[in-house]
C-alpha positions in Angstrom: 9.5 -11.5 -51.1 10.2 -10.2 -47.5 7.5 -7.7 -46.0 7.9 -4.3 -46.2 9.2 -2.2 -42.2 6.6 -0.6 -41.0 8.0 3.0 -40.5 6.6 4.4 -37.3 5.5 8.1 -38.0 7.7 11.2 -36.4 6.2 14.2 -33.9 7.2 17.2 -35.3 7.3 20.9 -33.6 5.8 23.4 -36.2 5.0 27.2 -36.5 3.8 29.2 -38.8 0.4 31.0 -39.9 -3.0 29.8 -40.7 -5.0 31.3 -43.6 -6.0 34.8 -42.0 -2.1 35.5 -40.7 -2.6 34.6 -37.1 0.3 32.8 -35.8 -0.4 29.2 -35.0 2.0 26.3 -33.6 1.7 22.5 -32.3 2.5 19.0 -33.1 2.0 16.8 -36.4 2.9 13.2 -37.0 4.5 12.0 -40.2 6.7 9.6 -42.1 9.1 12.4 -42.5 9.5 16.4 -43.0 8.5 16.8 -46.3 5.2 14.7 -45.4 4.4 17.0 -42.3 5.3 20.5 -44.5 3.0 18.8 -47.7 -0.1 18.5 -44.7 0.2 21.5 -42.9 0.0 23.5 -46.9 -3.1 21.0 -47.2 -4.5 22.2 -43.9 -3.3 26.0 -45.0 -0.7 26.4 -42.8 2.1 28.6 -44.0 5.5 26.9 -42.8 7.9 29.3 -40.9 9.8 27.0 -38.3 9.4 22.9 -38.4 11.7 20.4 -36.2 12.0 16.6 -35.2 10.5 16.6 -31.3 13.5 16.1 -28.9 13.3 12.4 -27.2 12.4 12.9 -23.2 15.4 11.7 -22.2 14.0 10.7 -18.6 10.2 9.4 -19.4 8.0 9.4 -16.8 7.2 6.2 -15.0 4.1 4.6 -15.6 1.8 5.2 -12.4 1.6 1.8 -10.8 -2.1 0.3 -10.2 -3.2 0.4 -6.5 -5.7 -1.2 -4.7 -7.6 2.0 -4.8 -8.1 1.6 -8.5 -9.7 -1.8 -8.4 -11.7 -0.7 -5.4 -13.0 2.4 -7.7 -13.7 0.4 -10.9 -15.7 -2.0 -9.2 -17.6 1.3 -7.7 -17.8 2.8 -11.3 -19.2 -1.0 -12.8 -21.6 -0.9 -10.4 -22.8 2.0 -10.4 -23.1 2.1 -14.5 -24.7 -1.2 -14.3 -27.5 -0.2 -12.1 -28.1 2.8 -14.1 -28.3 0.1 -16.7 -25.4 0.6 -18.7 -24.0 -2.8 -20.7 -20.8 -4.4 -18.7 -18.7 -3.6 -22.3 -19.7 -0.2 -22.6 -19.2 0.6 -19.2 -16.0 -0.6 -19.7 -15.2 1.5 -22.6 -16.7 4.7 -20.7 -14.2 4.1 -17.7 -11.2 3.0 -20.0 -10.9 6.1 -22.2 -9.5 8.7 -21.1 -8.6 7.2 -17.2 -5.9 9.5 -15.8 -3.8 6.2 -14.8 -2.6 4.7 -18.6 -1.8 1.7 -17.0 -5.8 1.2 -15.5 -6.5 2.4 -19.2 -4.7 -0.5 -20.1 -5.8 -3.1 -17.8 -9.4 -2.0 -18.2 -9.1 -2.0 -21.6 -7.2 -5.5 -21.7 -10.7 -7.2 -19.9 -13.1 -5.4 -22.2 -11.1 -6.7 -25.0 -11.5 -10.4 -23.4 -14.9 -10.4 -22.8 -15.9 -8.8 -26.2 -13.9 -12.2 -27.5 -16.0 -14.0 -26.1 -14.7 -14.9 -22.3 -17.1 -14.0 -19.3 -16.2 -11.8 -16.9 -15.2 -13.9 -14.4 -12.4 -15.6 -16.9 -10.8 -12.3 -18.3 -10.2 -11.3 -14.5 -8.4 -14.4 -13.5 -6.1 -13.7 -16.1 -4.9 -10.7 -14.0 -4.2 -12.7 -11.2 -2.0 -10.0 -9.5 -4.7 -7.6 -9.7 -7.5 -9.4 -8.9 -7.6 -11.9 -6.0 -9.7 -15.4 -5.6 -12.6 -13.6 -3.7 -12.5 -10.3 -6.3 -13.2 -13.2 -9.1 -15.4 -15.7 -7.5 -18.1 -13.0 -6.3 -17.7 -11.4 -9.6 -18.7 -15.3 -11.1 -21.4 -16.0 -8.6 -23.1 -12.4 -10.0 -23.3 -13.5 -13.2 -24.2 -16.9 -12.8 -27.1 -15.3 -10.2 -28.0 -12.9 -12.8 -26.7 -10.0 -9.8 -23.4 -9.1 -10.9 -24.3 -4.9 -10.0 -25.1 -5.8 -6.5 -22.0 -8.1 -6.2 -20.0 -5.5 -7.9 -21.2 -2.9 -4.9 -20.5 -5.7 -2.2 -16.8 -6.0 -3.3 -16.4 -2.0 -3.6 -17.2 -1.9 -0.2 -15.5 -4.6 0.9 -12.5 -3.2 -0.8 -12.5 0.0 0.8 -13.0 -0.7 3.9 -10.2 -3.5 3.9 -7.9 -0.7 2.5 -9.0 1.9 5.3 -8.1 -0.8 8.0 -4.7 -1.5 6.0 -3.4 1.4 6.1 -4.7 2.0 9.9 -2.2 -0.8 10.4 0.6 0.7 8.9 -0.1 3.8 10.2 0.0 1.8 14.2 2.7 -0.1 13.3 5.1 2.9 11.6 5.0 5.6 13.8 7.2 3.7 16.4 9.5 3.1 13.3 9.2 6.7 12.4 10.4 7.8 16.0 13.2 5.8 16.4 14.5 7.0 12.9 14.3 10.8 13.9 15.9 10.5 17.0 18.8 8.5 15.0 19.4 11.2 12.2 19.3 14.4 14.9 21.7 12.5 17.1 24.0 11.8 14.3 23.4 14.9 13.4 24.7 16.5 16.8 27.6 14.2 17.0 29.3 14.8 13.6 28.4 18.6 13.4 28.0 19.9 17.0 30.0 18.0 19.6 33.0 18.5 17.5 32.0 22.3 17.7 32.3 22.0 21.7 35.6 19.6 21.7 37.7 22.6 19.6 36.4 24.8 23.1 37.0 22.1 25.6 41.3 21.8 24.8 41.7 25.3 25.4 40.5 24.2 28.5 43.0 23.0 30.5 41.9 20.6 32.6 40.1 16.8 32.1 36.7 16.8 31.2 34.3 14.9 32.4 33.4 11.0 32.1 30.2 11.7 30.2 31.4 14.4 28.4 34.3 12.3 27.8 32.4 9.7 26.8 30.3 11.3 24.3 33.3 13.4 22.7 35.0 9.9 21.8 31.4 8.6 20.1 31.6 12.3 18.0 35.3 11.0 17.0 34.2 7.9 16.2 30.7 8.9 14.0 33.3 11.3 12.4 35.5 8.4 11.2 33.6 5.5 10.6 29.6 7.2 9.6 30.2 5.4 6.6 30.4 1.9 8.3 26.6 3.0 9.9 24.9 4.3 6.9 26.4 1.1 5.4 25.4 -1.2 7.8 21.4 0.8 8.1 22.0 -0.3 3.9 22.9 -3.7 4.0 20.4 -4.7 7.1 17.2 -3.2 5.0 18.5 -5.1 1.8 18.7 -8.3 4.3 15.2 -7.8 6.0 13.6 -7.4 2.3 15.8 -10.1 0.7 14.6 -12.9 3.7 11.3 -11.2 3.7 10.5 -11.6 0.1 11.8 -14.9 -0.3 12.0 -17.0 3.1 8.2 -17.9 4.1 9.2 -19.2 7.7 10.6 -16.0 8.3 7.3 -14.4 7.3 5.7 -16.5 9.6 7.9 -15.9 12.3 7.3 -11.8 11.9 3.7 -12.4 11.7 4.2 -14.4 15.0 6.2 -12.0 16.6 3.5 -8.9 15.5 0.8 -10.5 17.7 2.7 -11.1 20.9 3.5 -7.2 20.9 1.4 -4.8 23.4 -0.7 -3.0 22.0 0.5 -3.3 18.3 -0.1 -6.9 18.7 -4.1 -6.1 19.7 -4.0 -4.3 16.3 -2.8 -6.8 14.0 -5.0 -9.1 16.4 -8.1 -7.3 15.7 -7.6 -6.2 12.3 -7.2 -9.8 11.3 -10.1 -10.7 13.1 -12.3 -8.2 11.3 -10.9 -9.1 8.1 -12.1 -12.6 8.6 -15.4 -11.4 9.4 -15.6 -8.7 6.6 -14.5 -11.4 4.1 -16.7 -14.7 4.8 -19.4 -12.0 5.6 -19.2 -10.9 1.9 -18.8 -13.9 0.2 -21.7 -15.6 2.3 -24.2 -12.9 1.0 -23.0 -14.0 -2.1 -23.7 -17.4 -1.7 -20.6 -18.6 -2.4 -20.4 -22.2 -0.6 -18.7 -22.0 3.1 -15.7 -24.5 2.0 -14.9 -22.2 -1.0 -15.0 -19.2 0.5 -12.9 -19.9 3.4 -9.9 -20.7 0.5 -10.6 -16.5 0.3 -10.9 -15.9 3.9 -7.6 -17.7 5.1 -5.5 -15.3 2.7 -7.3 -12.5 3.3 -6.3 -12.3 6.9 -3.2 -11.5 6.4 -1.3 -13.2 9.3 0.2 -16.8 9.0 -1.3 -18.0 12.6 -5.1 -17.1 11.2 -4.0 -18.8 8.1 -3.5 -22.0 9.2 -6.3 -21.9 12.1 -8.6 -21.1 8.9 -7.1 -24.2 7.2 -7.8 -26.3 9.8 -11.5 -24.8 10.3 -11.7 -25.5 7.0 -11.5 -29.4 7.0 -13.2 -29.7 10.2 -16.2 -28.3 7.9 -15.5 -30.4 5.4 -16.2 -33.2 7.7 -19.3 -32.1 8.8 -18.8 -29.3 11.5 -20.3 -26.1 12.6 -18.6 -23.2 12.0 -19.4 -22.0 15.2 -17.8 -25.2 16.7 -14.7 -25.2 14.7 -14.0 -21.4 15.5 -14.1 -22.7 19.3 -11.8 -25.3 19.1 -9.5 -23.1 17.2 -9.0 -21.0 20.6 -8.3 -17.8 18.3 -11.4 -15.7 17.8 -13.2 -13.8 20.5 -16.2 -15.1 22.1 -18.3 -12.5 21.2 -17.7 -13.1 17.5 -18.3 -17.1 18.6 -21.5 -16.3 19.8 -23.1 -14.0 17.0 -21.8 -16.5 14.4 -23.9 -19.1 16.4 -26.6 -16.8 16.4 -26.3 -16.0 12.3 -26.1 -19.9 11.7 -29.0 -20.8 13.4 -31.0 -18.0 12.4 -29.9 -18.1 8.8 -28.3 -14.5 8.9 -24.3 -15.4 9.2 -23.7 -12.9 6.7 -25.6 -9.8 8.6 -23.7 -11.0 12.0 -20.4 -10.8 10.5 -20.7 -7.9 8.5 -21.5 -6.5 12.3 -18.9 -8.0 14.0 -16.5 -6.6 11.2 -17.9 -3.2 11.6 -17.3 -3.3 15.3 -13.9 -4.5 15.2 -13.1 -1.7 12.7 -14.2 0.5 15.3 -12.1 -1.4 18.4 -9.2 -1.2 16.1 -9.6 2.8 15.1 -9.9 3.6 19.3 -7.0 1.6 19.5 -4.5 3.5 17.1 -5.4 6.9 18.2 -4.9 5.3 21.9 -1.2 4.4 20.3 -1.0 7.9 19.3 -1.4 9.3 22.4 0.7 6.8 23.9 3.3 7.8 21.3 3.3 11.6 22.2 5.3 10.9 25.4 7.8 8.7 24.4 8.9 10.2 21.9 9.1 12.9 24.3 11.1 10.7 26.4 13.4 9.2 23.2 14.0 12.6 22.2 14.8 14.1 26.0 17.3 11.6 26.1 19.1 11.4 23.6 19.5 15.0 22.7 19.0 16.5 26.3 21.8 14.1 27.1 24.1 15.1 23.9 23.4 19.1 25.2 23.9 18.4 28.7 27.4 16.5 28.1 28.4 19.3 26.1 27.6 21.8 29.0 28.8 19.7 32.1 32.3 21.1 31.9 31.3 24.8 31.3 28.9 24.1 34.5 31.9 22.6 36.5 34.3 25.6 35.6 31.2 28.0 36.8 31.5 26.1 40.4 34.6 26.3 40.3 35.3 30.1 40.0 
C-alpha cells in the first residue's frame, strides 16, 4: 500500500473577535479553512473575515554569508566558551534566532554534526567554502590541546584584521576605477544631451566652426548614433574579464603580476601580501601547528600568485632541512626587516610574537599608504575631470568667443 502525501499546512489571514469583543487579527496555519475556523472557535475567536495568504510573488533573497559572519561566530564561540558555556549549546544560543537564516542554517548544520557524533574540526571541513584550511586546522589543534577558546579568539582576530586590510585593498585599488567611470558617464552625458544643444545654435551661424569644436560636434553625432555600440561593448568586455577571470588561472596570475609592478597600487598589494603572510604563519605558529603544514595555509592566504609559488618553494626548501629565515632570503621577495625579526623569533623561540609584529606594522605601512593614494587621487581627478569636461565647455564656447573678437 503506497504512503499517504504529506499535506503541507496553509497560512491563513483571519479577523474577528476574542471572548470580551475586542477585535483581534493575525495568522494561523492549517490543513484547510474549515481546520483554521474549528481552531480559532477552540481558541474563542469569533470568525468575521478568514482568507488563503497571497504567495510573495518576488521572495526575498536569502542574505549571502560573508566573511564577517564567520569572523563574528568564532568571536561569539569564544567568548561563550570562556564564560564556560558547552561548544553545542553555544551553538544553539547563536543559531536561534540569528538575523542571517542562512548563518542560522549553517550554524545549525555544524551543531547538528557534532551532536552526531563528529568533532568540531570534521563538521567544518564539510563546509569547505566557508571555512578555509587554516579556519579548520587551528580549530583541530584547540581541541586536540584542550584550548579550543583561545584558538577560537586567535582566529577572530586573525579574521578581522585580514578583512580590514581586504577591503583597504579594494578600497586603493577602486577609486582609480571609480574615477575613470564618472568622467565617462558625465562626458557621455554632455555629448548626447548638451553638445547637440549648442550644434542646433551653431548652423544659424553662418560661418565654419572651429577644428575643435568641429571635432567634438562630430563625436556628439557619433555617441548620438552608435551609444548603443559603447554601452554594448563596456557589456561584453566585463562579461569577458569575469568569464577569463573565473576560469583561466594563467590569466589570474598574469593580473596578479601586473598588480605588483603598478606605483603605488602595486606597494599595496605588495605589502598587504606581505602582512598576510606574517599575520597567518604568525597565528598558526602560536597554535603549534607544524611549520610545513601551516605554510599549505599561508601560501593561499596571500592572495597573490607570485607569493604563492615563492611560499611553495620555501616550503620544500624546509622540508629539506632549512631555516625559514634562510629560505625567505633566497626567495628575494620579503623585506629585510621582516628577514631579520623572523631570524630573531627563530632563534629566540618567539617567531609567532615577531610576526604578529611585523603584521601589525605592515598594516600600518599599508593604511599610510591608501590615504597617501587618496590624496594623490584628489588632483587627478581634478585633472581627468578639467579635461574632459572643461574641454567639452570650452569647444562649445570657442565659436561664440571667436564671433565676440570678431565684432
Amino acid at each position: 500500500m503506497a504512503k499517504d502525501k504529506k499535506v503541507e499546512p496553509i497560512v491563513f489571514i483571519w479577523k474577528g473577535l476574542d471572548k470580551n469583543g475586542n477585535k483581534q487579527k493575525d495568522e494561523i496555519e492549517a490543513i484547510n479553512e474549515a481546520g483554521a475556523k474549528a481552531e480559532l472557535r477552540r481558541r474563542g475567536i469569533k470568525v468575521q473575515t478568514i482568507k488563503k495568504k497571497p504567495k510573495d510573488l518576488f521572495p526575498a533573497r536569502p542574505k549571502a554569508i560573508v566573511t564577517q559572519d564567520i569572523s563574528i561566530l568564532a568571536r561569539q564561540l569564544a567568548t561563550m566558551m570562556q564564560a564556560g558555556v558547552p561548544l553545542v549549546q553555544s551553538f544553539d544560543i547563536i543559531g536561534k534566532g540569528h538575523d542571517n537564516p542562512s548563518m542560522e542554517a549553517l550554524i545549525m548544520g555544524i551543531k547538528d554534526d557534532i551532536e552526531g557524533g563528529d568533532s568540531f574540526a570534521e563538521a567544518l571541513k564539510k563546509r569547505p567554502i566557508y571555512f578555509d584550511d587554516l579556519f579548520c586546522n587551528l580549530v583541530e589543534a584547540g581541541e586536540q590541546a584542550g584550548i579550543l577558546e583561545s584558538l577560537l579568539s586567535k582566529i577572530a582576530t586573525y579574521k578581522e584584521k585580514s578583512e580590514s586590510m581586504r577591503k583597504k585593498v579594494k578600497k586603493a585599488l577602486s577609486y582609480p576605477i571609480a574615477v575613470v567611470v564618472v568622467a565617462f558617464i558625465v562626458s557621455a552625458i554632455l555629448l548626447i544631451f548638451v553638445v547637440p544643444v549648442f550644434d542646433d545654435m551653431f548652423k544659424n551661424f553662418g560661418s565654419e566652426l572651429p577644428a575643435f569644436t568641429q571635432m567634438v560636434v562630430r563625436l556628439s553625432e557619433w555617441m548620438q548614433a552608435e551609444w548603443w555600440k559603447v554601452v554594448g561593448g563596456v557589456f561584453i568586455l566585463k562579461k569577458t574579464w569575469a568569464f577569463f577571470f573565473l576560469r583561466s588561472l594563467a590569466f589570474r596570475q598574469f593580473i596578479d603580476r601586473v598588480k605588483l609592478q603598478l606605483p603605488i597600487i602595486g606597494d599595496i598589494v605588495y605589502m598587504s601580501a606581505v602582512a598576510r603572510f606574517a599575520r597567518t604563519l604568525g597565528t598558526m605558529s602560536a597554535a603549534g601547528v607544524p611549520l610545513i603544514e601551516a605554510l599549505d595555509s599561508v601560501a593561499g592566504a596571500c592572495g597573490n600568485v607570485v607569493f604563492f609559488d615563492a611560499v611553495k618553494l620555501m616550503q620544500d626548501d624546509i622540508a629539506a632541512g632549512q631555516q625559514l629565515q634562510v629560505s625567505m632570503t633566497e626567495a628575494k621577495l620579503f623585506p629585510n626587516m621582516m628577514i631579520q625579526m623572523v631570524a630573531i623569533g627563530e632563534e629566540s623561540g618567539a617567531l609567532d610574537s615577531m610576526l604578529e609584529k611585523v603584521a601589525d606594522f605592515y598594516d600600518e605601512e599599508v593604511d599610510n599608504l591608501v590615504d597617501n593614494l587618496s590624496s594623490l587621487m584628489e588632483p587627478f581627478i581634478m585633472v581627468i575631470l578639467g579635461t574632459l569636461i572643461g574641454g567639452l565647455i570650452v569647444a562649445m564656447y570657442l565659436p561664440i568667443f571667436q564671433m565676440g573678437s570678431a565684432v
